[in-house]
C-alpha positions as CSV (number, residue, x, y, z in Angstrom):
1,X,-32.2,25.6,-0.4
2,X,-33.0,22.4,-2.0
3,X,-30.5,20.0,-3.1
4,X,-31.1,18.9,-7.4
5,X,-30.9,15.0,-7.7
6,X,-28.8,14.1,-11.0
7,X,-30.2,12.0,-13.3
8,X,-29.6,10.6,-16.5
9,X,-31.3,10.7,-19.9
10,X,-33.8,7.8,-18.4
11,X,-34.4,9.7,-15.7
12,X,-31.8,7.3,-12.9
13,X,-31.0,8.5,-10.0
14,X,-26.9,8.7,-8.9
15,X,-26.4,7.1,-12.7
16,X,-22.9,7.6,-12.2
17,X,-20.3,4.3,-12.7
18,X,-20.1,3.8,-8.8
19,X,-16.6,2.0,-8.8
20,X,-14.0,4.2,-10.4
21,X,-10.4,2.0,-9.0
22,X,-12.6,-0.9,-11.1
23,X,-14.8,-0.1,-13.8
24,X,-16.1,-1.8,-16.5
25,X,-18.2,0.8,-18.0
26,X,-18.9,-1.2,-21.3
27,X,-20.8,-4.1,-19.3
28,X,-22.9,-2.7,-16.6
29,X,-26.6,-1.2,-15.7
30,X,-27.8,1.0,-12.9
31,X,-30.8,-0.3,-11.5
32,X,-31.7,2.9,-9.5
33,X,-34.6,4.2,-9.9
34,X,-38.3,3.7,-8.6
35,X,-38.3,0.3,-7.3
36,X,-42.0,-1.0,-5.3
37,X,-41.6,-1.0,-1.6
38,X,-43.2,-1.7,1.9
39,X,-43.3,-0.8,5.7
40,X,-43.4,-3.9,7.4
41,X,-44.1,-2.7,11.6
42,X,-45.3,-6.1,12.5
43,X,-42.3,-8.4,11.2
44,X,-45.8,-10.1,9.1
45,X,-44.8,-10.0,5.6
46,X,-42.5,-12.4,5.1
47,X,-45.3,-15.2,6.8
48,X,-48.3,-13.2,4.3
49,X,-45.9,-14.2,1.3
50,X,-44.5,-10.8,0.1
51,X,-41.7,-12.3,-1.9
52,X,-44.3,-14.1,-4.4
53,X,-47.3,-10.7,-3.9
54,X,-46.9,-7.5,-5.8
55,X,-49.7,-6.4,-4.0
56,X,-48.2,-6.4,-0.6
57,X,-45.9,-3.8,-1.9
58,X,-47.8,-0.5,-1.5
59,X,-45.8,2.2,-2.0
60,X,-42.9,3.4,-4.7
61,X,-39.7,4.3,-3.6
62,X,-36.8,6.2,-5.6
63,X,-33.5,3.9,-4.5
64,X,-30.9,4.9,-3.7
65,X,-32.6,7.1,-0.9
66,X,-33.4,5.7,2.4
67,X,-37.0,5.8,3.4
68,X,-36.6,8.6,6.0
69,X,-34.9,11.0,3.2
70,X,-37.2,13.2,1.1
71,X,-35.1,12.6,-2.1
72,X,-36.6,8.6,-1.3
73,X,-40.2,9.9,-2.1
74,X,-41.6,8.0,1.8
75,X,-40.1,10.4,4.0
76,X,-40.9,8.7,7.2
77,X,-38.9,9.0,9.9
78,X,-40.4,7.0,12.8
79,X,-39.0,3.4,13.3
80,X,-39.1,0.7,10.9
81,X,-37.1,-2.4,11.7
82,X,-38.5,-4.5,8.1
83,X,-38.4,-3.2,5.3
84,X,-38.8,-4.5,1.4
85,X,-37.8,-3.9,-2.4
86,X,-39.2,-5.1,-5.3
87,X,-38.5,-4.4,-9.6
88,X,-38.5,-6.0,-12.5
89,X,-35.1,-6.7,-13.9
90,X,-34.1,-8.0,-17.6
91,X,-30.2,-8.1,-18.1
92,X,-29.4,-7.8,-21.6
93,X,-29.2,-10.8,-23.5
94,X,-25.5,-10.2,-24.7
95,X,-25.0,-11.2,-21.4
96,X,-25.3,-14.8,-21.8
97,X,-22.6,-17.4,-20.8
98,X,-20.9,-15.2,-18.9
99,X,-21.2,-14.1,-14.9
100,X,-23.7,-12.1,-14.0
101,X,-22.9,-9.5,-10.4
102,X,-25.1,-7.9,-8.7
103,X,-23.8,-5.0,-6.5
104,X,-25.3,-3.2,-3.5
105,X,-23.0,-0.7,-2.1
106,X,-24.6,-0.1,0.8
107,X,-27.8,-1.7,3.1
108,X,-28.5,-1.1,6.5
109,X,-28.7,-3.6,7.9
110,X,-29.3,-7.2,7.7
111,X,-30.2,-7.8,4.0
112,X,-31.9,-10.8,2.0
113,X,-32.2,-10.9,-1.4
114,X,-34.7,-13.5,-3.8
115,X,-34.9,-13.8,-7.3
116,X,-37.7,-15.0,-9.4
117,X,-38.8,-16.0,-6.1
118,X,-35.8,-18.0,-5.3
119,X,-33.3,-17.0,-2.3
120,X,-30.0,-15.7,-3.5
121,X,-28.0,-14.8,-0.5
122,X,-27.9,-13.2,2.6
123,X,-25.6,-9.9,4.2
124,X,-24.7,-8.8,7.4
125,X,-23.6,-5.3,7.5
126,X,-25.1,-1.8,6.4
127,X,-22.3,0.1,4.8
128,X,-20.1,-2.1,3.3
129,X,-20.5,-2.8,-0.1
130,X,-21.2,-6.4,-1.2
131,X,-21.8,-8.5,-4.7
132,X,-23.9,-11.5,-5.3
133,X,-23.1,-14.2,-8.1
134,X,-26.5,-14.5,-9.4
135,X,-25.3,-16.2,-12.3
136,X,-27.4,-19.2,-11.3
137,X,-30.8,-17.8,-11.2
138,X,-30.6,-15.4,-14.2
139,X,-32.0,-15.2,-17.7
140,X,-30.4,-12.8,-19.8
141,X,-32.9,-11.4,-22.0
142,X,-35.9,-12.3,-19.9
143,X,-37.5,-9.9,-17.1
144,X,-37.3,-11.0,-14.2
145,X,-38.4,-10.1,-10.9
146,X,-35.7,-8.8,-7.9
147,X,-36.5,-8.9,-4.2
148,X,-34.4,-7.2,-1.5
149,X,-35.4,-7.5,2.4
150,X,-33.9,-5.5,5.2
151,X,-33.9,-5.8,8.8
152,X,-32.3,-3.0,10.3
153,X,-33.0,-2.6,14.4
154,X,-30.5,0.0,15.4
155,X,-31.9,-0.1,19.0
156,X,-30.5,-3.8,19.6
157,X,-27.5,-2.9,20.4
158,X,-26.1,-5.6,17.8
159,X,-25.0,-3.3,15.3
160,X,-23.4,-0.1,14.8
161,X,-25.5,2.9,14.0
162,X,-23.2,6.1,14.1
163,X,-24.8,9.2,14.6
164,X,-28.5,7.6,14.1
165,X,-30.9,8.3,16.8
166,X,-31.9,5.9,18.9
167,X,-35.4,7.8,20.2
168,X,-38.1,9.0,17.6
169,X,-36.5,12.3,17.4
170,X,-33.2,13.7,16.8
171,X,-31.7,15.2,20.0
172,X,-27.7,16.6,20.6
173,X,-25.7,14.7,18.0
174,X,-27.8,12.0,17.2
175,X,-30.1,12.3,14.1
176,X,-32.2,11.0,11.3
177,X,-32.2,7.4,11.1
178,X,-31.3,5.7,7.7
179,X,-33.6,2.3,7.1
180,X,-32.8,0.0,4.1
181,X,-31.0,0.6,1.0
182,X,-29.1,4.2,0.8
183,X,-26.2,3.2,-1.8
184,X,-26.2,2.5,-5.5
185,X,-27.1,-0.6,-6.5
186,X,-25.8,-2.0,-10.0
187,X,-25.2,-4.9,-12.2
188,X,-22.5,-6.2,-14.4
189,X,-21.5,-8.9,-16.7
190,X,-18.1,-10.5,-16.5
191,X,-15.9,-13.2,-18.3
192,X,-16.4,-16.7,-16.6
193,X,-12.3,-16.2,-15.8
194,X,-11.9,-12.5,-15.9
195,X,-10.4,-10.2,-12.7
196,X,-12.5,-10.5,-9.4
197,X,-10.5,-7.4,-7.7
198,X,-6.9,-6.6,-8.0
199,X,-5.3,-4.8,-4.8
200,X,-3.0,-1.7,-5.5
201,X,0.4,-1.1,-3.4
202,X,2.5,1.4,-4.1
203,X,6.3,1.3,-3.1
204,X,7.2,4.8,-3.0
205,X,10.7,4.2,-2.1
206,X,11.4,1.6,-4.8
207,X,8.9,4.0,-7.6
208,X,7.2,0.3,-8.5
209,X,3.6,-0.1,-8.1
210,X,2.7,-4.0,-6.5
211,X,-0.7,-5.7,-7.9
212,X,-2.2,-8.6,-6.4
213,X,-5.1,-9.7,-8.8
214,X,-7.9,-12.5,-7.9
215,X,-9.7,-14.3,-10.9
216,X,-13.3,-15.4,-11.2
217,X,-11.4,-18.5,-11.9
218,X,-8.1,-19.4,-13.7
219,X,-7.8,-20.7,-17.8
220,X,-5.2,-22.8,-18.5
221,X,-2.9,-20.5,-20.7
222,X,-4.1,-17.2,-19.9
223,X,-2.0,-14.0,-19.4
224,X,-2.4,-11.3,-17.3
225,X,-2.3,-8.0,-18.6
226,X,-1.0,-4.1,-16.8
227,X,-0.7,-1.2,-18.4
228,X,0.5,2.2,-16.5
229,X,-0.3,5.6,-18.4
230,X,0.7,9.1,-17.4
231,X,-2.2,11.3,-19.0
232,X,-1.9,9.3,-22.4
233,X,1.8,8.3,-22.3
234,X,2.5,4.3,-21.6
235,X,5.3,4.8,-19.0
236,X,5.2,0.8,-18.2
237,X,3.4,-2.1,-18.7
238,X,4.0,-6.1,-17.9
239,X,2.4,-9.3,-18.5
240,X,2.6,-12.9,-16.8
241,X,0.6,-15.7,-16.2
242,X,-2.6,-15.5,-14.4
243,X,-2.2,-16.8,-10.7
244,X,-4.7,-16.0,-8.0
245,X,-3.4,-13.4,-5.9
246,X,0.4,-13.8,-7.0
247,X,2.2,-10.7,-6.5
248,X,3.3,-8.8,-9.9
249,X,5.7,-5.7,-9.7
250,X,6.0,-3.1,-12.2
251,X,8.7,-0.5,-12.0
252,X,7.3,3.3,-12.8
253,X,10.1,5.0,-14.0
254,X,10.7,8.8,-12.9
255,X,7.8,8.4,-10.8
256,X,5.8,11.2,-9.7
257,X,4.8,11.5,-6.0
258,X,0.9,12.4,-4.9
259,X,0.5,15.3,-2.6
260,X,-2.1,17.9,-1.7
261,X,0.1,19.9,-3.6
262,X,0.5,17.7,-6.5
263,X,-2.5,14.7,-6.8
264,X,-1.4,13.1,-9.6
265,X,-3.0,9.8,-10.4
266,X,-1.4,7.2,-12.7
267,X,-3.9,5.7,-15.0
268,X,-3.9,1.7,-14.8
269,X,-5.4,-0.6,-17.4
270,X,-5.6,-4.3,-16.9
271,X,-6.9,-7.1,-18.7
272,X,-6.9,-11.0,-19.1
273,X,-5.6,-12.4,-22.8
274,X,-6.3,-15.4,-23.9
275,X,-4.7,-16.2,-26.9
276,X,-3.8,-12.7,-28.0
277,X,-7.7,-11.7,-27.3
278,X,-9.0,-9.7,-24.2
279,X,-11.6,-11.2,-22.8
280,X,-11.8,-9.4,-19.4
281,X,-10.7,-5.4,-19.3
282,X,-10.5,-3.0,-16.0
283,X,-9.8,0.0,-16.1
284,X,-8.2,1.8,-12.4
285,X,-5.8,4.1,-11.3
286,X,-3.4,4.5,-8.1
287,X,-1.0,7.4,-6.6
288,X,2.9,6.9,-5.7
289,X,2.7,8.0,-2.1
290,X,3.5,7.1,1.6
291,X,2.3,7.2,5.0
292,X,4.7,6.8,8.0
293,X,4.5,8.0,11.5
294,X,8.1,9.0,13.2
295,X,9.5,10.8,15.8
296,X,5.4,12.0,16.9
297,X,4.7,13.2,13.2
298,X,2.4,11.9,10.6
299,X,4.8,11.8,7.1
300,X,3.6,11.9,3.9
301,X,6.3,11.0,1.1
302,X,9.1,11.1,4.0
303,X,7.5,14.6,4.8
304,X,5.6,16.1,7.7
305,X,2.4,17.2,7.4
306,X,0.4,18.9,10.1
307,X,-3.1,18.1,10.0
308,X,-5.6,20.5,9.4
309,X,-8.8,18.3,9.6
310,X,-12.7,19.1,9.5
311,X,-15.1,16.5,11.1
312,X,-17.4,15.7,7.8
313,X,-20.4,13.7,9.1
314,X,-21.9,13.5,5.5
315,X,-25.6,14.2,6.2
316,X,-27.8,16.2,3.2
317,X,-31.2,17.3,3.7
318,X,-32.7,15.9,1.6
319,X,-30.8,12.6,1.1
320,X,-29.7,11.9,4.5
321,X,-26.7,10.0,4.2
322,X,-26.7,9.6,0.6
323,X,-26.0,13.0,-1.2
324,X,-28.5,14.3,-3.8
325,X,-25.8,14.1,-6.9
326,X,-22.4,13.0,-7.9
327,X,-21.5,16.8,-8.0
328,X,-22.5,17.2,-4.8
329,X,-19.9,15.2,-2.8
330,X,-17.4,16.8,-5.5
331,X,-18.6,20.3,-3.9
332,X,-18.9,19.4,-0.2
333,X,-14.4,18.9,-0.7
334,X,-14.1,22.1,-2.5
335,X,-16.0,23.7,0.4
336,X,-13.9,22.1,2.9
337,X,-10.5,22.8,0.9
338,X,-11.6,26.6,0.3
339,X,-11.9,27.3,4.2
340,X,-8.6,26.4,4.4
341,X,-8.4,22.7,5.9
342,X,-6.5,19.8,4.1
343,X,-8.4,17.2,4.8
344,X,-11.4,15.7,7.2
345,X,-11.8,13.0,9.1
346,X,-14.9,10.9,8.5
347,X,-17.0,10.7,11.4
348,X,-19.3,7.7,12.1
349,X,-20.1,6.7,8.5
350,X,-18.5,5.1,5.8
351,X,-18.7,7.2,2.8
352,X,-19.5,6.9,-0.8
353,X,-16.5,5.4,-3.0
354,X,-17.4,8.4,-5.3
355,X,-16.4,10.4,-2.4
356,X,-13.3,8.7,-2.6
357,X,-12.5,9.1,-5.8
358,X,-13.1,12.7,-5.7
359,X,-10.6,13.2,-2.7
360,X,-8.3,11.4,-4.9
361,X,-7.9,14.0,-7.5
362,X,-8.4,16.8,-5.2
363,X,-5.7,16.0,-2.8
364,X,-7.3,16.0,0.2
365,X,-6.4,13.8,3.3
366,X,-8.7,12.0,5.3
367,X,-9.4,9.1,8.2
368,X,-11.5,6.0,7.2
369,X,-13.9,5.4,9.9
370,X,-17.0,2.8,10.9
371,X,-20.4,4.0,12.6
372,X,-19.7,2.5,15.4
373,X,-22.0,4.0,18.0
374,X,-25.0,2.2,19.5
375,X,-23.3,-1.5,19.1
376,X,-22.6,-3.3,22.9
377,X,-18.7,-3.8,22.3
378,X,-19.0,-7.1,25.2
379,X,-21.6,-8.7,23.3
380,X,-20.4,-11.6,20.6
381,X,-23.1,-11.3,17.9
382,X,-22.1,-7.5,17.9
383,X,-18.4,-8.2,18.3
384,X,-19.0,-10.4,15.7
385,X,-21.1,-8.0,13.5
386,X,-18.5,-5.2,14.0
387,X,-15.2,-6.7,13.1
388,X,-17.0,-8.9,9.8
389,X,-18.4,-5.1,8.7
390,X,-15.3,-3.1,9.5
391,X,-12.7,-5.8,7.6
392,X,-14.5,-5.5,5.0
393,X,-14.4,-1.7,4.7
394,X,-11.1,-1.8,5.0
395,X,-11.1,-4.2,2.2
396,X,-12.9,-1.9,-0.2
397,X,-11.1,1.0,0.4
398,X,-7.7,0.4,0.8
399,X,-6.5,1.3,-2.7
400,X,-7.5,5.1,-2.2
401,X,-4.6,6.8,-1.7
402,X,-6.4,10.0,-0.2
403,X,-6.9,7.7,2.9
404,X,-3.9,7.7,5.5
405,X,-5.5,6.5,8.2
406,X,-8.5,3.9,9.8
407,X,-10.3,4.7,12.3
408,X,-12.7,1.7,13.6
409,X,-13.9,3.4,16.8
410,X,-15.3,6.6,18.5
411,X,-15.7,7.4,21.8
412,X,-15.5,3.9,23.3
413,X,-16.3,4.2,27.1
414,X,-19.6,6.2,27.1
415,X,-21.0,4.8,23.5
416,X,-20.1,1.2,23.9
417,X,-22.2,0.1,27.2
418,X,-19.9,1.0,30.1
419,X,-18.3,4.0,31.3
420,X,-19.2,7.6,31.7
421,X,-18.0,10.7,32.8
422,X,-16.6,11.4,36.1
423,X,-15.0,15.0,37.3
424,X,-14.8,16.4,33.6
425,X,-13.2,13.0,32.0
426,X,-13.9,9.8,29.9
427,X,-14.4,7.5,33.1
428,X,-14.2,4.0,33.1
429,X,-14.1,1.4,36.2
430,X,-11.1,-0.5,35.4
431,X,-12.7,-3.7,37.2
432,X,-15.9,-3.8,35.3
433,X,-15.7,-7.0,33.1
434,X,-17.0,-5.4,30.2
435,X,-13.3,-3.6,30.1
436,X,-11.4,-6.0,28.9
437,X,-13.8,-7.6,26.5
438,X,-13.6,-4.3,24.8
439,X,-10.3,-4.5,25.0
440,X,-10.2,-7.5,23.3
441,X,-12.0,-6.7,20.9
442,X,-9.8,-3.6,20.3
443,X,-6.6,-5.9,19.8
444,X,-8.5,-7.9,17.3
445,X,-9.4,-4.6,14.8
446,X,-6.2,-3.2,15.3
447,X,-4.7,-6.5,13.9
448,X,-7.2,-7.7,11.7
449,X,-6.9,-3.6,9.9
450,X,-3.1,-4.4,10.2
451,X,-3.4,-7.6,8.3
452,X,-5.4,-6.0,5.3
453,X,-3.8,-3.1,5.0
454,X,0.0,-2.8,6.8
455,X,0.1,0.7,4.9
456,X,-1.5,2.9,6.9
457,X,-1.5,3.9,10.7
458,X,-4.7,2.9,12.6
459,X,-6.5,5.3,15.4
460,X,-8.0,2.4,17.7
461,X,-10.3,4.8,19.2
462,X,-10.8,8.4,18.4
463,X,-11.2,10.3,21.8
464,X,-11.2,7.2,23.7
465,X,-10.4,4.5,25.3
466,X,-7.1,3.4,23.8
467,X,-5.9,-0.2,23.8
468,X,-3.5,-0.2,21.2
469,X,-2.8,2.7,19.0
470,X,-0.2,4.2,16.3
471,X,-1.7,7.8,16.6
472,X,-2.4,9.2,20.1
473,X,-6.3,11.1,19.9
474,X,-8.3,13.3,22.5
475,X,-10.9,15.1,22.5
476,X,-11.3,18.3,23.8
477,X,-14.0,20.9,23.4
478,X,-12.9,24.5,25.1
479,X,-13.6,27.6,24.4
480,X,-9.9,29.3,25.1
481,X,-6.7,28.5,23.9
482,X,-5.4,28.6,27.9
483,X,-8.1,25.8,28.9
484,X,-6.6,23.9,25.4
485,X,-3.5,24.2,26.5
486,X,-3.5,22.9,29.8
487,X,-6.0,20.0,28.6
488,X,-3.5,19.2,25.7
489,X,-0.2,18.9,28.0
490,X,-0.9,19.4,31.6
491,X,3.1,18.8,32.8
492,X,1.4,17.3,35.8
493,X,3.0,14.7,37.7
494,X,3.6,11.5,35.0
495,X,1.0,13.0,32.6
496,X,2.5,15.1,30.1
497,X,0.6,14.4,27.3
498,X,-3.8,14.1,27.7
499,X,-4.8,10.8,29.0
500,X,-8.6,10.5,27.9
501,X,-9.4,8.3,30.6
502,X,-6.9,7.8,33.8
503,X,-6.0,4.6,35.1
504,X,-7.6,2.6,32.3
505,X,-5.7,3.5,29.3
506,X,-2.0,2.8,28.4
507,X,0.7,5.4,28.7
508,X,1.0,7.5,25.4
509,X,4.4,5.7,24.0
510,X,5.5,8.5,21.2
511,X,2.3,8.1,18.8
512,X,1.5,11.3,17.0
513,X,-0.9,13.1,19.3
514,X,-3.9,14.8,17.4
515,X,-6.6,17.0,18.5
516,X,-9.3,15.1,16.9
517,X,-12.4,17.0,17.6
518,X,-12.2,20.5,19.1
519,X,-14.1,23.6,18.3
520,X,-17.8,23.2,17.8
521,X,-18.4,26.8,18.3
522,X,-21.9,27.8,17.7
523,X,-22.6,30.5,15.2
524,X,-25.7,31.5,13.1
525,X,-26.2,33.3,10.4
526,X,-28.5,36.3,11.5
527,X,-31.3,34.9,8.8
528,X,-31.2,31.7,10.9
529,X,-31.7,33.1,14.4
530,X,-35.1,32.1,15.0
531,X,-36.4,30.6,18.2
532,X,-34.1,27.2,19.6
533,X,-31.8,26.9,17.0
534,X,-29.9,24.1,18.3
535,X,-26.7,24.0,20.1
536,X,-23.2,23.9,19.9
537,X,-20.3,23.2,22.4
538,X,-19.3,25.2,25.5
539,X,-22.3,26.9,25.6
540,X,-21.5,29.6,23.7
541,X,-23.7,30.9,21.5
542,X,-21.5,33.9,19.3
543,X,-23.4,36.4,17.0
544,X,-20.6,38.3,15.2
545,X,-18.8,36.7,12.5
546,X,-15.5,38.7,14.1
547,X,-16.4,36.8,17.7
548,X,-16.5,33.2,15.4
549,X,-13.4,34.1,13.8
550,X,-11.2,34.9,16.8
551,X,-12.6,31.9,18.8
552,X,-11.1,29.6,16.2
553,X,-8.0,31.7,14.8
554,X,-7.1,32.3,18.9
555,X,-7.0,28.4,19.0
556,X,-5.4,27.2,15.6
557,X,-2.5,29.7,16.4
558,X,-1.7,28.2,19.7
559,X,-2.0,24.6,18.0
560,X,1.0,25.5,15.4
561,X,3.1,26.8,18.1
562,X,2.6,23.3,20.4
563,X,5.7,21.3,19.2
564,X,4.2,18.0,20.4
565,X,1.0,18.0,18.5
566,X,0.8,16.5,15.0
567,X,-2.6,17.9,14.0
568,X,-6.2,18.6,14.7
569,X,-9.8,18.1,13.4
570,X,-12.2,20.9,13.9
571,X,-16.0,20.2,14.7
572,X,-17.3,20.4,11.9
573,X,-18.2,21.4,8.5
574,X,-21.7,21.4,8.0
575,X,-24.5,21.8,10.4
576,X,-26.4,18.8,11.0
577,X,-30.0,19.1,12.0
578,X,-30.2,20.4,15.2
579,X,-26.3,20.4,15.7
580,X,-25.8,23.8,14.4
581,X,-21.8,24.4,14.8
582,X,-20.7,24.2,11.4
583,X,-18.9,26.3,9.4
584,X,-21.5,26.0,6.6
585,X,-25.1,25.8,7.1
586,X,-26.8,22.4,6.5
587,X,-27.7,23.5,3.6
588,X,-24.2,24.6,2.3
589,X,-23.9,28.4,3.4
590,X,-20.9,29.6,4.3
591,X,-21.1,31.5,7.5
592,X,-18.2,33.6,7.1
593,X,-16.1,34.7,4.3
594,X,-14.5,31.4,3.3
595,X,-11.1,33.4,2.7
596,X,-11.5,34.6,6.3
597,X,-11.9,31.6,7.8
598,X,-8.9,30.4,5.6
599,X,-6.4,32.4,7.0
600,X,-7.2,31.3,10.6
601,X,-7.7,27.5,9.3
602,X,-4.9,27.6,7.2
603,X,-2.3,28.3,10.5
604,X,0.4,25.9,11.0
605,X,3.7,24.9,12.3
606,X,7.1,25.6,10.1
607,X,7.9,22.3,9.9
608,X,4.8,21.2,7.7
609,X,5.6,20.3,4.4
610,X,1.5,21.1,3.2
């Protein structure tokens, strides 16, 4: 089944406003579309003067689609560690005098950016979104001629890659690689001192909503403007003088709490005045909610709330890790949410703020995490490369209230340079240096995530190995609730609660303790049995949808009888490639009766409040 690619009435790919918790839809462009582009194998083109030679760019490419995708229009998969960008630009002449962003929302990896010609600024990272002041070298009204380099070697070991292959092809759970440019990239045109970002705390137990706005820059006499609407009723507003980053409360009366139940979002407006005048407008929103972890459960609003996660590595066929259409993250949610789980964890990539948005108004949980895989966690440049990429992920995100909890590692001893497995378990020698440099390294996420965002409780590692945690994950693939059981909470000498790697990890200390990844089961469709179709987990390979159903209903009912665990995350929602132990096909099948799988997915404890 082929995926459709939304456009608009110019034919623009992904033409949706990207940035729905900060729009200014009045004073933007999308600059999407076919853009000229080059291979660069050698590492040549830069010394043949590509930046100034139209020539040297011999191929078109549809952005925002990697080159590897087919939705890009290239579709070449093997290795390319250079890449380049070229299109001619002209931003509207009403744009004059004021300050002129450009926006990429995603590069992977290394990314340069000229001009006219003239170099503009540089980026290390390739999924954070980031924003030049191009101000400078722009001129409105005239075309003009963009640039954009990337260097993206995911073999160096410098950079995290998530679930991209390191080897030609994709093999186990390691797939097509993603080169380049693979988010939206956009323009806009702001007041010389309008808003520069404007964090978004709410106090649930106090019903006030904190903001903390930056400027562009600061005008003597001008105000700061915040308007909260419920649907089309004010229900509170307040102005002061602007002040870079100074704290303004604003009660919300009556307030109404957001829930999987209940997502209601509170429409925020906010401007600069100047003399009784707008002259910068946002328009944002934000949800009254909490998230708390007590007594070994996860609470949401003061209430618990048992976890009932899919793994969600957001691959499309056709788009890799950028889907085909707005719709289409909308739909990939509905999916999840109509087999019955309440939220996902987001495995090894960071997705879309679109995504986000949509998880906002649906209601549906999830785990913030970075593609952390492939990067050596001793080595400074990739220590270095890590925490600079994840801060500012955290950064960017932090405002959606659908997240309750970060995530900046996976699977730390065997995907990080040292480590293993040894008898069945996450191994580790506890006297290898490399151990406490990752260690380190751990204490410095956990804090710098704390810093940014104090809100939310922070997995250190998912699976493994822990340094310093508030929720308590393992990962456990078995095929029977008895061999879960045991794994979960052996009540074996002083380990009553999994220990992912023995001897090297801290003793669990009361964190919530959540079956991250389980399941994996491996069931096709009978249309798709055809030769090696892949793999799943524990070898099993089931062939009756009955067989697929008890394997995970026996396990979900044992998990809502275990008094100790907070949650799980089930492996996974979509097949991936060759991975083929979702509960939809790649592309989108369901392979069972969603309301089926509902009932088994949908099992938990009496003390869950969703």
């Amino acid at each position: 089944m082929k995926t459709a690619t939304a456009t608009n009435s110019k034919g623009v790919p992904r033409p949706e406003y990207p940035r729905m918790q900060f729009r200014r839809e009045a004073s933007w462009t999308n600059l999407n579309g076919t853009w000229d582009f080059a291979i660069d194998r050698t590492g040549s083109a830069r010394e043949r003067g590509i930046v100034g030679k139209k020539e040297l760019f011999d191929r078109k490419i549809v952005v925002p689609f990697c080159p590897e995708s087919e939705l890009s229009g290239i579709g070449d998969v093997d290795f390319m560690d250079d890449v380049w960008y070229r299109r001619e630009v002209t931003f509207p002449a009403a744009w004059a005098g004021k300050r002129i962003l450009l926006h990429f929302d995603g590069v992977d990896f290394l990314s340069e950016c000229w001009l006219d010609g003239v170099p503009v600024f540089s980026h290390n990272g390739g999924s954070a979104p980031f924003v030049l002041d191009v101000t400078r070298f722009a001129r409105p009204g005239e075309r003009q001629v963009l640039v954009v380099h990337a260097h993206d070697d995911v073999r160096g070991k410098m950079q995290g890659g998530g679930k991209q292959s390191l080897g030609f092809f994709s093999k186990g759970c390691h797939y097509t690689r993603v080169t380049g440019i693979w988010k939206t990239v956009w323009a806009e045109a702001v007041h010389p001192q309008g808003l520069a970002s404007c964090r978004v705390t709410p106090n649930f137990d106090t019903s006030e909503v904190v903001l903390e706005p930056r400027f562009l820059s600061c005008g003597a006499g001008d105000r700061f403007r915040a308007v909260v609407r419920a649907g089309r009723k004010v229900v509170a507003e307040r102005e002061t003088p602007v002040a870079q980053g100074a704290p303004v409360c604003i009660a919300v009366p009556d307030a109404r709490a957001w829930s999987p139940s209940d997502p209601f979002l509170y429409d925020l407006e906010l401007s600069v005045v100047r003399g009784g005048e707008e002259i910068d407008r946002v328009e944002s929103y934000f949800a009254m909610r909490k998230v708390a972890c007590e007594d070994g459960r996860i609470l949401l609003n003061g209430k618990p709330v048992f976890l009932r996660f899919v793994l969600d590595q957001g691959f499309y066929p056709d788009g890799v890790w950028t889907a085909p259409s707005d719709a289409a993250l909308k739909a990939d949610i509905e999916r999840s949410l109509a087999m019955g789980f309440n939220g996902a964890r987001l495995h090894q990539k960071v997705f879309d703020d679109r995504w986000h948005y949509w998880a906002d108004r649906l209601g549906y949980l999830t785990w913030a995490e970075y593609p952390s895989w492939g990067f050596d966690a001793a080595a400074p440049e990739a220590q270095r490369n890590f925490l600079e990429e994840w801060t500012a992920v955290v950064a960017a995100l932090r405002d959606h209230p659908s997240i309750i909890g970060w995530t900046p590692l996976n699977e730390s001893t065997v995907n990080n340079g040292f480590g293993g497995w040894k008898d069945g378990w996450a191994w580790a020698d506890p006297d290898d240096p490399k151990l406490e440099a990752y260690r380190r390294l751990v204490r410095t996420a956990v804090a710098a995530t704390r810093a940014i965002d104090p809100t939310r409780p922070v997995n250190d590692s998912s699976g493994w190995i822990h340094v310093e945690t508030d929720l308590w994950t393992v990962h456990s693939y078995r095929a029977t609730p008895g061999e879960q059981r045991k794994w979960l909470f052996p009540k074996s000498g002083d380990r009553t609660v999994a220990a992912n790697v023995p001897g090297v990890e801290p003793p669990h200390d009361g964190q919530p303790v959540v079956l991250d990844e389980w399941g994996g089961f491996k069931y096709l469709l009978p249309e798709d049995r055809k030769g090696d179709a892949g793999w799943g987990y524990n070898g099993l390979n089931l062939t009756e949808e009955n067989a697929f159903l008890s394997r995970i209903g026996d396990q979900t009912a044992l998990f809502a009888g275990l008094k100790k665990l907070a949650g799980w995350c089930y492996t996974q929602l979509t097949d991936v490639e060759q991975e083929q132990n979702g509960v939809y096909t790649y592309d989108r099948r369901p392979k069972a009766d969603p309301a089926k799988l509902a009932a088994v997915f949908g099992a938990k404890p009496k003390w869950s409040a969703w």
